[in-house]
N, C-alpha and C positions, 0 to 999 in steps of 0.2 A: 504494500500500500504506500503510496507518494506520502510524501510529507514535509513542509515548507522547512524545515531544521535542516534540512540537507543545503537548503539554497544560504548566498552569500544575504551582506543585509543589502545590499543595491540590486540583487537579484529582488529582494521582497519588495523592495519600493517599487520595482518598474512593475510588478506585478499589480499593484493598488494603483500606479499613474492611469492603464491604460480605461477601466473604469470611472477614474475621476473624471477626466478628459470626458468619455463621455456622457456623463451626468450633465457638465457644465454644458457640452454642447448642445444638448438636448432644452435643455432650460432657456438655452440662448434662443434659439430657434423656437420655442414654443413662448416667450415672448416678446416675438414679432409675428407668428401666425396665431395667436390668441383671437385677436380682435375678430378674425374673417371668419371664424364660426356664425358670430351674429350676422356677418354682411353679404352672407349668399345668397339671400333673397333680393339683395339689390340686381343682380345679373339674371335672376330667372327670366324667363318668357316662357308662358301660359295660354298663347293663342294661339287657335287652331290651324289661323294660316300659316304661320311662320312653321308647322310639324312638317308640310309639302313641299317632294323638288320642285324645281322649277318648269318643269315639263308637265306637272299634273292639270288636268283639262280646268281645274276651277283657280288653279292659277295664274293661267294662262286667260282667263274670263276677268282673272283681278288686274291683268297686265293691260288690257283693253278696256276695261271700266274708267280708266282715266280719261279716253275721249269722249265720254258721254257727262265728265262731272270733272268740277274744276279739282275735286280731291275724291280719295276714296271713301266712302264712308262708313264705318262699324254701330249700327244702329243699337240703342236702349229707346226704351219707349215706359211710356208714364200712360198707368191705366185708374180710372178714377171708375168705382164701381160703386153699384148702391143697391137696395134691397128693394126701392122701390123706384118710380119712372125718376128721372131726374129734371129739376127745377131749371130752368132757362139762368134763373141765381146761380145755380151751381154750376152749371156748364160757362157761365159767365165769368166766373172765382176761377175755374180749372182753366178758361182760356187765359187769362190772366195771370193767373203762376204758369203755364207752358211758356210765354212770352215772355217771362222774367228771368227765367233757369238760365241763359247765357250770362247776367248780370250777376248769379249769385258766385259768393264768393271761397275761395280756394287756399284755405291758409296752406304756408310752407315752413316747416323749419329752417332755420337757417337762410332764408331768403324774404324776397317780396311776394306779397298774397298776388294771385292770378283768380281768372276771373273762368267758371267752364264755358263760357263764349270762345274762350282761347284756344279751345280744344276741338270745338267744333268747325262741321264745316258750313258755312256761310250761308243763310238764309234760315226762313220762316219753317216755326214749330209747329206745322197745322195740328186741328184738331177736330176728330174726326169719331161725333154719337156713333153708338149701335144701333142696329135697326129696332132692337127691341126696346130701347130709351133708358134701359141701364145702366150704360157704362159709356165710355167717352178714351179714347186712344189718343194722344197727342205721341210723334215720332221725332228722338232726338238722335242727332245722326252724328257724331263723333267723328271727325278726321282719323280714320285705319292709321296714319303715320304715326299718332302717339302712344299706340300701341307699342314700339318700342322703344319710346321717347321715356327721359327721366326729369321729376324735380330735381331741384337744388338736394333736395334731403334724401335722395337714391328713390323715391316713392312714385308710381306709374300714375301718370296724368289722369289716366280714365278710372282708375280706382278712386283715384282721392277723390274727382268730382263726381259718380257715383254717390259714394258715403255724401258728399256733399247736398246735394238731389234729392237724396232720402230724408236728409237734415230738415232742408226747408220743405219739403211734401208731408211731414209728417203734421202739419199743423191743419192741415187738407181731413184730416182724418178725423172721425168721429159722429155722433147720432146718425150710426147707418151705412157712412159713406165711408169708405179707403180708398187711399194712393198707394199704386205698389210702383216701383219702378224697378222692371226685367228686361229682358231682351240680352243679346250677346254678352253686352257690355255688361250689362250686371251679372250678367253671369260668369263672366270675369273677375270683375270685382268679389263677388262671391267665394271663388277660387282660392286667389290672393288671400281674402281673409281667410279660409279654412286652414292655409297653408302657415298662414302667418305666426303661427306657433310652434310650427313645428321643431324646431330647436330647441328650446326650453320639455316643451312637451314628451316628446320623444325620448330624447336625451335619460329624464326624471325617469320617466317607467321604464326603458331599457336600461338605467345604470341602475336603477333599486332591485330589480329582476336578479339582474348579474349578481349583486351583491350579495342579495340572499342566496343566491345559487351557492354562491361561492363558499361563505359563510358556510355551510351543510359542505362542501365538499373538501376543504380545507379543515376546517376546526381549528381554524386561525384567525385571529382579530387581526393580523399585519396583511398578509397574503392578498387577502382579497382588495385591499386596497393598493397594493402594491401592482396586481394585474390592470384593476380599472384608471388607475393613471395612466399604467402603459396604451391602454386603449385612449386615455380622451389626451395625451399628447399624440399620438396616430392621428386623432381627428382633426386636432386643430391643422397638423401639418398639412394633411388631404385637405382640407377646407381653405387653407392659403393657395395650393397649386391649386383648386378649381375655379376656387376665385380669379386667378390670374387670367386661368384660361378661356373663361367665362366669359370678361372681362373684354379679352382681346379677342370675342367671336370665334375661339379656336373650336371648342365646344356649345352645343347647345342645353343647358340646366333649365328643368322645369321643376314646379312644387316637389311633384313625384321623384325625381332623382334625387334631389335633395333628402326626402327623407330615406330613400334606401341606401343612399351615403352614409351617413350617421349610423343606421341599423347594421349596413354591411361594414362598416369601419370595426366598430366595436364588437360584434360577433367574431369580427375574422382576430383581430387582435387579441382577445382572449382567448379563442380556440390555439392561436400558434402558441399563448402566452403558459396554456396548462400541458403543453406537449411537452414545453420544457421545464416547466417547474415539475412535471411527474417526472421526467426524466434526472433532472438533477437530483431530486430526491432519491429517486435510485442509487447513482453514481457515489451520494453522497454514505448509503449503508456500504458502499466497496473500499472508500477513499476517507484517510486523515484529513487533507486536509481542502478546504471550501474551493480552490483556484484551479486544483486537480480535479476534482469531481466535474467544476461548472466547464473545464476544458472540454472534457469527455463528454459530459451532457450539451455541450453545443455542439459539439463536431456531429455527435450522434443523431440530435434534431436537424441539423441543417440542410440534412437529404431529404426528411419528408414533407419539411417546410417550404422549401424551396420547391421541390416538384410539386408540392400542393398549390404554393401558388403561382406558379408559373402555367399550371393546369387553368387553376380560374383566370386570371389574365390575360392567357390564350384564348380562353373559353369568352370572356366579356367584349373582346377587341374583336370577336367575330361579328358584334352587331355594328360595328363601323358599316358591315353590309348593307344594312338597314336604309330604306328611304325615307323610312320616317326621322325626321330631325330629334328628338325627345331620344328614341329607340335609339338612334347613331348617337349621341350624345353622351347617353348611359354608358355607352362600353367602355371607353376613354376615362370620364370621370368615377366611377367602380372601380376599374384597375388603377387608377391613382391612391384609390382609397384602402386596395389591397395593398401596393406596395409599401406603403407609410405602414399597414399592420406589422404586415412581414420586418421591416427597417426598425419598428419602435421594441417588439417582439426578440427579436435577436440581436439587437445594442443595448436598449434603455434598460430593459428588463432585467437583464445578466451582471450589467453596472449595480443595477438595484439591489439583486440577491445577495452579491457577493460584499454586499457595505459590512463593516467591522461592528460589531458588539456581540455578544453570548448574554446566554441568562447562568451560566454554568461553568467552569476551567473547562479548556477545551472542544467549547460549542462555538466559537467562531462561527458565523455564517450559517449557522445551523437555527439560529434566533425567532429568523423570518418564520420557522415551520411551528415556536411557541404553542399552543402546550404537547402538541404531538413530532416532538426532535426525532429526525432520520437518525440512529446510530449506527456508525461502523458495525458492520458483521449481524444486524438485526434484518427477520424475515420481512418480504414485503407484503403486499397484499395478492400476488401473483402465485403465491403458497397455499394461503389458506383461504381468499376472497371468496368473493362469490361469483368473479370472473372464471378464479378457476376450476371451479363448479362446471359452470358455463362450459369453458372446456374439457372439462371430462363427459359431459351428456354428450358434447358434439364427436369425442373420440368411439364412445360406446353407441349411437344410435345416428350415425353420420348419412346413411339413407332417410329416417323416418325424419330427421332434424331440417334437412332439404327436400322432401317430397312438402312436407307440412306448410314448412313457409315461402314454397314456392307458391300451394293451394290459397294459401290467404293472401297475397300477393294477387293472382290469378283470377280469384271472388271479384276483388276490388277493384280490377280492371276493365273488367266488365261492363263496368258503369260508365267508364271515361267517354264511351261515344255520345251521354244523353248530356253530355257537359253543355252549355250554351253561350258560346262567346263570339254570337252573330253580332252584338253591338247594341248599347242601350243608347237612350236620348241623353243629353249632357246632362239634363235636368235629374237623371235617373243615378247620376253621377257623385249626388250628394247622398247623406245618411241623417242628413240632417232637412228641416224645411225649410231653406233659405229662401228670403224674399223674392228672389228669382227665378224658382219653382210655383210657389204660391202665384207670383203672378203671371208667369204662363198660362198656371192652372185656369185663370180668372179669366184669363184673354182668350182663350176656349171656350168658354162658356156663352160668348156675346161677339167674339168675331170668327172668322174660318181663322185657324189654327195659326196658320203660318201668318199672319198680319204680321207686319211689325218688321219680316225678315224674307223679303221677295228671291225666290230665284232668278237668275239672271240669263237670258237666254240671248249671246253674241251669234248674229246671223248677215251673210250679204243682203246687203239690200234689195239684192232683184229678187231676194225670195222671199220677203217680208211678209206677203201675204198668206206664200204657201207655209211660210212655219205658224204666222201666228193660227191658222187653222190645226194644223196640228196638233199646237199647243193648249189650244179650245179644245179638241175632240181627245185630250189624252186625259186617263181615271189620275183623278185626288187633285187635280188641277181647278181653282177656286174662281179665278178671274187673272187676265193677260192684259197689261197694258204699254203698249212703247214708251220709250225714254223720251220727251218730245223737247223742240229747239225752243229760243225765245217766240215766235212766230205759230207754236202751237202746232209744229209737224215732228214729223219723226225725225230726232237728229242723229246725223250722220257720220261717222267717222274712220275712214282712210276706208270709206265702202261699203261700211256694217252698221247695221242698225242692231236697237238694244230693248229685249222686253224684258219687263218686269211683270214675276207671276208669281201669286198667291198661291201655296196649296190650301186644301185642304185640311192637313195631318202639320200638326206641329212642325215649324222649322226644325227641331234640332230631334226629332223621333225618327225611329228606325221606318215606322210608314210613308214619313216624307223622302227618308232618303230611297225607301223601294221606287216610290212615284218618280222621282230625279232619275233612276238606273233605267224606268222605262220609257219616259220623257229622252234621255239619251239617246235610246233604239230607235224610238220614233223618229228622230231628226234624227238622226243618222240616215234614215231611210227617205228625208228630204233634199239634205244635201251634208257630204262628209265632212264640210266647213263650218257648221254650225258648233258651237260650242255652249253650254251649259255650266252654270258657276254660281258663288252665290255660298251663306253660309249652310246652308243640307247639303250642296255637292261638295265644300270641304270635308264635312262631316264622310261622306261618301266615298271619297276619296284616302281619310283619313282610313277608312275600315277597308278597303279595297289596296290600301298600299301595307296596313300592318297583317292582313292575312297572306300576303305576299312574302313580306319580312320572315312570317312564322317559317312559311314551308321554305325558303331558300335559306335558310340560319343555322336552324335545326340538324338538319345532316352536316353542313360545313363543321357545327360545335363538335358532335360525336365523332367525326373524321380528329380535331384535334387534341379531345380527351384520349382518342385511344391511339393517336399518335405519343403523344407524351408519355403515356404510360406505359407503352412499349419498349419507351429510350428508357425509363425507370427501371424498371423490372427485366430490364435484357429479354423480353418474352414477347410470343407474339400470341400464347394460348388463354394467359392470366391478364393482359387486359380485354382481348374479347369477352370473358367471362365477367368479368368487373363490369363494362361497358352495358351489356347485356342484363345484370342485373339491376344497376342501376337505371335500364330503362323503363325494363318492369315496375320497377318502387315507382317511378314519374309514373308511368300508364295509372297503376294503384292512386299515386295518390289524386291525380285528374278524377278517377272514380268514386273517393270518398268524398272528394269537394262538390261532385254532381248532387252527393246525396245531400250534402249539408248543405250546400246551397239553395237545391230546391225544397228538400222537405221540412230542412231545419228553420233555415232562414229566412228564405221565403224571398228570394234575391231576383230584381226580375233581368237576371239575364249577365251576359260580361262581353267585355272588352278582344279582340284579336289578340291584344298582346299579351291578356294575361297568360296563355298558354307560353307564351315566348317566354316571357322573364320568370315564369316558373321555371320552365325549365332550365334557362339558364344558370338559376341560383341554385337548383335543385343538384343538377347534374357538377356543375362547376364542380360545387359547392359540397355536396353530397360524396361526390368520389373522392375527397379530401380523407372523409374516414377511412375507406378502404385504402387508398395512398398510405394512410396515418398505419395500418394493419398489414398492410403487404410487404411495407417495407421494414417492417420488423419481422415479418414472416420471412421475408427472404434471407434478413442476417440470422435468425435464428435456424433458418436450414442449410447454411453453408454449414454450421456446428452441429447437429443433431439429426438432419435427414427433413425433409418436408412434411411428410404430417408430423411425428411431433414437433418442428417448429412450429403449424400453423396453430396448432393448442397452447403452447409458451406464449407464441406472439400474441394468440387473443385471451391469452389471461393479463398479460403482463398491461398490455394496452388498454384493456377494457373499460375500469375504470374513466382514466381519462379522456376516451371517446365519447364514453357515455353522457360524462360531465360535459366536454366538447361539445355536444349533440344538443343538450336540453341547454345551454347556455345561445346557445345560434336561434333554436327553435324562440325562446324566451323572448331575442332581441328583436326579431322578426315578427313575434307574437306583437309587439308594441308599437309594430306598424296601425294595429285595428285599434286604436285611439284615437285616429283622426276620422272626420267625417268624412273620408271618400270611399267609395265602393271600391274601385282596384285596389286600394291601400290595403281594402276587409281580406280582398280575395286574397292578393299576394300574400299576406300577412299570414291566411289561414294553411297557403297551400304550402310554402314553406315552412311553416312552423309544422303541419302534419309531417309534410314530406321529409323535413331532416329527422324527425324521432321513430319516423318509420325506419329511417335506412339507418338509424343509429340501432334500432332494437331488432328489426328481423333482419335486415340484408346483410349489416357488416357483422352482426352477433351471431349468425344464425346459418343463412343462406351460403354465404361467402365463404365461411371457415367452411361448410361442410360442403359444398362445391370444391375447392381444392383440396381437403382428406382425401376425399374418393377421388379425386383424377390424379392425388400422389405426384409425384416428381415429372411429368408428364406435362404438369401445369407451366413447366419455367421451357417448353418447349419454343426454339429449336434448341438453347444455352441446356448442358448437362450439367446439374449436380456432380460436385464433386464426392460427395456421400451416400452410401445407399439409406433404405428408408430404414429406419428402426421402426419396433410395433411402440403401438398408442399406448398409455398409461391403461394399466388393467385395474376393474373399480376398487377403490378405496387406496389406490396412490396419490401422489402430490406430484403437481410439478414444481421441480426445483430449481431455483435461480443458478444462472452459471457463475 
């Protein structure tokens, strides 16, 4: 056993420099990226058009909409409703605050108040009763450019005067009558605010989560806050480089990425965090003294850290494929947020453990593990656990252990085709009743659906007549009217003229967008130049370019996991088998979310992507345990033969996966605090799907997949050892 009495005394110092060194530099660095935690939501963008290339047909409608309008405009609209007809008074009051809202005012911090006239684009707020005398629609049209325009104070123009809108409408309200004010832009606004917590929010229940996890898996007061600093200096650091990149348009950050920043920051940095503190604890029952052990304990982590992340980082940088802006944006800003793990995990951490005090002669560095001290030459828990329990069923009953949980695996997949993530309406988006729901709802009730937020149908001119027919004779289509000049004709631009049409079916509802897909067909069958656009064909668009993304990503990611894991494991047969498994757990867990979604929750419906970024996190993220398990199976079978390595490995390991598994599930769990539906689903399907692959695949499935296929597994690479037999019952496995 090493022991530092052997070294000179300038040997021990350099030994302590190269920890200090890094402590300070870490500190250094983590106050100047502190501040850009809070400042990431200055660089989001949250609008739908800004998801689309530039080739997308309602982009390409927004690139032409300029000739028909001095600017582009992003409509909210102010609905006044009443329970009974309405008074010529009050329709006199609403026209009158309609015609004020440019004048009202737009405080800034840090700067001069602006007025939301500033924002908009030029001209009159008409105001326009319902047939049935209830309700009254006035339409306020926002210049689209401030959309990604900022205050003095980082805060988005059309947010603040939204909130601002609502300020002064609110006094509109009362015996009978309400003002809501929806439409895109509040629905934006909306957004924004849901998101606008999430930092603090987040943060609270995924660090209290981890804590207590930890707390129960440690049985240490220092430990556990020793990992969660390692994580929330990863974050800040990830939060300065996306800030940067954000910043300089390198990337695209919306609500959503942000908060699976923060959730995947701190998941992944305590998962690499307890690989190595199990690890050193080990090292630590072999070795005198703290510098020895943490040497051997990081050499020994560094393989499956590093191939773990360099699998998901592989795996995230696949969606740069992506056409969706949000979707291509995620990859980039995720793997920044893995690297910082990985970086804080294997410097900050190691500095940390190894710091000087004991509670005892001779417990240097051993302080940290208080009141449960690793002692030289004591059993670990890979003796007598309950891992290795675990692995004695899986040595004695290695058929029935994988027939079983491949069966429940198999049940649960079943389900994954009745999954539904053909696309909800924006409105559907919330978990909450945001004003901008509610007044959808209301503007439903007293006008055709889509008021408020017309499609836009760009056509040549010489066919004016025959599209607008079309466009009359096509289902969900409410009323068609052309864009017209000063002169009251159809105005013209480099050729094309421009309708505006009401559906039927709410602007931002999966009915409208069906009416748009077949409004498309139609004019297609007029003339191939016609083009369709408009906030439903982004929306349309939006779901027709992320079920794209899904099927072209998807195989690309699995082609790179089981690349990697090839180069890892010298094998071409042990990662098909890893690969393969891990699909199944995905198909499973797709199948359980069907159930809970529909039966449980009562969800009406999901998103293209969510299937994506399941997966992505799933798979990444997921084969990190088996990574974390193989690569201990493989050192343990150059020494002992392959099945009993793969029983060593998954006692020795077990534990710490397991902790691993429910600490990721935990932080991802913390995503379903905020009020957005993808946030529930991703949140749910992750969080099932890592404790699935923590508890049958890598526990279960995986060990007892390679027993039975024996040294066979690391094909075409031979063992240098033949197989020895498996522990006969009521043996131990013993540490080497």
């Amino acid at each position: 056993m090493a022991s530092s009495t052997t070294l000179t005394p300038s040997r021990r110092r350099l030994r302590w420099l190269l920890p200090a060194v890094l402590l300070l530099a870490w500190l250094a660095l983590s106050s100047v990226a502190g501040p850009y935690s809070g400042k990431l939501s200055e660089v989001q963008s949250n609008t739908q058009s800004e998801f689309l290339p530039a080739d997308a047909e309602s982009q390409r409608v927004a690139e032409l909409s300029g000739g028909f309008s001095d600017s582009d405009a992003f409509p909210a609209y102010l609905l006044l409703e009443s329970g009974t007809p309405l008074t010529q008074a009050q329709l006199a009051d609403f026209g009158a605050f309609a015609a004020s809202v440019p004048e009202v005012e737009v405080p800034v911090t840090g700067g001069t108040a602006q007025r939301v006239g500033d924002f908009l684009v030029p001209g009159p707020i008409p105001v326009v009763p319902s047939d049935d005398g209830l309700a009254a629609l006035a339409l306020v049209s926002f210049d689209a450019g401030q959309l990604s325009a900022s205050l003095p104070d980082g805060e988005s123009p059309v947010t603040v005067a939204v909130e601002q809108i609502r300020e002064a409408a609110a006094g509109l309200s009362g015996d009978g009558v309400q003002v809501y004010t929806a439409g895109p832009a509040a629905t934006t606004a909306d957004l924004v605010s849901a998101f606008g917590g999430i930092d603090g929010t987040l943060l609270l229940v995924a660090g209290v989560a981890v804590l207590l996890i930890l707390l129960v898996v440690y049985r240490s007061p220092v430990l556990p806050f020793f990992v969660l600093l390692t994580a929330g200096f990863a974050l800040t650091t990830a939060s300065l480089v996306v800030y940067l990149l954000a910043d300089a348009d390198v990337v695209t950050l919306d609500g959503q990425g942000q908060g699976i920043l923060s959730i995947l920051v701190v998941g992944a940095a305590t998962d690499y965090s307890l690989l190595l503190v199990a690890r050193y604890r080990e090292e630590l029952r072999r070795h005198d003294d703290r510098y020895d052990a943490m040497r051997r304990a990081w050499r020994q982590t560094l393989e499956p850290v590093a191939a773990s992340a360099a699998t998901v980082v592989l795996g995230l940088l696949c969606l740069l494929l992506a056409d969706i802006g949000p979707t291509r944006g995620l990859g980039p800003v995720t793997a920044v947020g893995i690297v910082s793990a990985v970086l804080a995990a294997l410097t900050f951490l190691p500095a940390l453990l190894v710091l000087p005090g004991r509670t005892s002669p001779g417990e240097h560095g051993r302080w940290v593990f208080w009141p449960g001290i690793p002692r030289v030459g004591s059993r670990g828990p890979e003796v007598t656990g309950v891992w290795a329990r675990v692995a004695r069923l899986v040595g004695r009953r290695p058929v029935a252990v994988g027939v079983l949980s491949t069966l429940v695996l198999v049940v649960l997949a079943a389900f994954a085709p009745t999954l539904d993530t053909g696309g909800v309406s924006q409105t559907d988006t919330f978990l909450d009743r945001v004003e901008s729901v509610v007044g959808g709802e209301a503007l439903a009730r007293h006008f055709p659906a889509g008021s408020g937020s017309p499609t836009l149908v760009v056509a040549p001119e010489s066919e004016l007549a025959a599209v607008t027919s079309a466009v009359e004779a096509a289902d969900g289509v409410s009323s068609v009217v052309p864009t017209l000049d000063d002169g009251g004709q159809p105005r013209v631009s480099d050729g094309r003229v421009q309708l505006q049409v009401t559906l039927d079916d709410a602007a931002d509802s999966p009915a409208a967008e069906d009416a748009v897909a077949a409004l498309r067909t139609d004019l297609d069958a007029v003339d191939g130049d016609v083009l369709v656009g408009g906030t439903t064909a982004q929306a349309l668009d939006v779901r027709e370019y992320s079920t794209a993304d899904r099927d072209r990503i998807i195989p690309v990611i699995l082609l790179v996991v089981f690349v990697v894991l090839a180069v890892l494991l010298r094998s071409l047969l042990a990662p098909l088998l890893l690969v393969l498994a891990n699909v199944l757990s995905f198909a499973a867990t797709l199948g359980a979310a069907a159930l809970v979604f529909d039966h449980v929750l009562d969800l009406p419906g999901g998103d293209p992507t969510v299937p994506l970024y399941a997966f992505v996190f799933l798979v990444a993220l997921g084969i990190d345990y088996s990574i974390f398990l193989m690569t201990r199976v493989r050192e343990e079978s150059l020494l002992q033969g392959t099945r009993p390595g793969v029983l060593h490995g998954l006692a020795v390991t077990g534990g710490v996966i397991t902790s691993a598994g429910i600490v990721l599930a935990a932080t991802f769990a913390a995503l379903g605090v905020l009020p957005i539906l993808f946030l529930l689903q991703i949140a749910f399907l992750v969080a099932f799907g890592v404790l699935l692959d923590t508890f049958v695949v890598r526990s279960l499935l995986v060990p007892a997949l390679v027993y039975l296929t024996g040294k066979k597994v690391w094909w075409p690479h031979r063992m240098s050892r033949d197989e020895e037999p498996a522990p006969a019952e009521g043996d131990v496995l013993l540490p080497r």
